[in-house]
C-alpha positions, 0 to 999 in steps of 0.5 A: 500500500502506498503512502498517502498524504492528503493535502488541504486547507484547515477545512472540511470542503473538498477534502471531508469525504476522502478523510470519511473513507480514510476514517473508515477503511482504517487506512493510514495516511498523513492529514496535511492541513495547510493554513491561509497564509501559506497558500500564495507560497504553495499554490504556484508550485501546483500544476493547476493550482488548487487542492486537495492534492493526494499524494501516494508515494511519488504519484499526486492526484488532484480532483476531490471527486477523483481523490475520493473515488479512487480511495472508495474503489480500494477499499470497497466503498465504491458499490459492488457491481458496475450498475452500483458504482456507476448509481453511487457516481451520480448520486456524488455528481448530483449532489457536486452540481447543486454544490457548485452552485454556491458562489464560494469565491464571491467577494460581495457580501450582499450578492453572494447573500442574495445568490444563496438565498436563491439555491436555499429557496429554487434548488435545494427542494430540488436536490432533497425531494430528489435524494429523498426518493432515491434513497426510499426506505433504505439504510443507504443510497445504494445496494445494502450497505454504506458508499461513499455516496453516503459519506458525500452525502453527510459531509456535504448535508452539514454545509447545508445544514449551516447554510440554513437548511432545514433537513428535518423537513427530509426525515429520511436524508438526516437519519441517513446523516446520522447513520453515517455519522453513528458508523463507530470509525466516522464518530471518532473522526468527528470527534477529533477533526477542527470545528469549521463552518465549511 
């Protein structure tokens, strides 16, 4: 097994699901949290510039999604057949859409309110009505046991949940959550990373 260093800023972001698949495989890697401030010195040495970066011996993976699919492949989280994997990708990419509607990098604090505004009201019913009928009356996404669909969907459900977003209207979405969150390996995690609102 390669030595894995994945590296990120002080956040949960990009990163969380992959540090969701590390907690729970029990596979060893090292947690590089970068702060702010060296980020100017860090960012031009990387070949697209952003993060998380995971790097496995001399080899370096960006991508978060990309990051995080490979790490669910290698330690069974990925779905159990192709029709599994290929439903656990599009519920991840589904989720990443509406994600990326957010407008992370605004600088003015009134449109960046009114814009969010906007998701909360027009697209977030949208998504959560959709991940409600997805996931029925099942433990999990997909197949019989936990994906990292679910771990996507926990980690990405509490940037919502601290963007004002009232899950218990979608009783089902916040049980999957807290079934996630119970897993004894993703409890322990919880337990011990930084509390940020992202």
């Amino acid at each position: 097994m390669p030595n894995y260093k994945l590296t990120y800023f002080k956040l949960r972001g990009r990163a969380e699901t992959a540090r969701y698949i590390f907690a729970y495989s029990g596979i060893d890697y090292e947690n590089d949290t970068i702060e702010r401030s060296v980020w100017a010195s860090l960012k031009p040495t990387l070949l697209f510039k952003q993060l998380p970066i995971l790097k496995m011996d001399e080899i370096e993976l960006n991508q978060s999604t990309a990051i995080a699919r490979y790490l669910a492949r290698e330690s069974g989280l990925a779905g159990k057949t192709s029709i599994e994997q290929a439903q656990v990708d599009a519920i991840v990419d589904t989720i990443n859409d509406f994600m990326n509607l957010f407008p992370w990098t605004e600088k003015n604090e009134a449109v960046k309110q009114k814009m969010n505004e906007d998701i909360v009201t027009n697209n977030i019913p949208i998504l959560l009505n959709g991940l409600s009928k997805l996931l029925g009356d099942q433990n999990w996404f997909v197949g019989d046991s936990v994906t990292w669909a679910d771990f996507h969907w926990a980690v990405c459900s509490i940037t919502l949940s601290n963007l004002n977003t009232d899950l218990h209207s979608y009783p089902t979405l916040l049980a999957l959550k807290e079934r996630v969150e119970a897993l004894p390996q993703i409890a322990a995690w919880i337990e011990r990373r930084p509390n940020t609102l992202l």
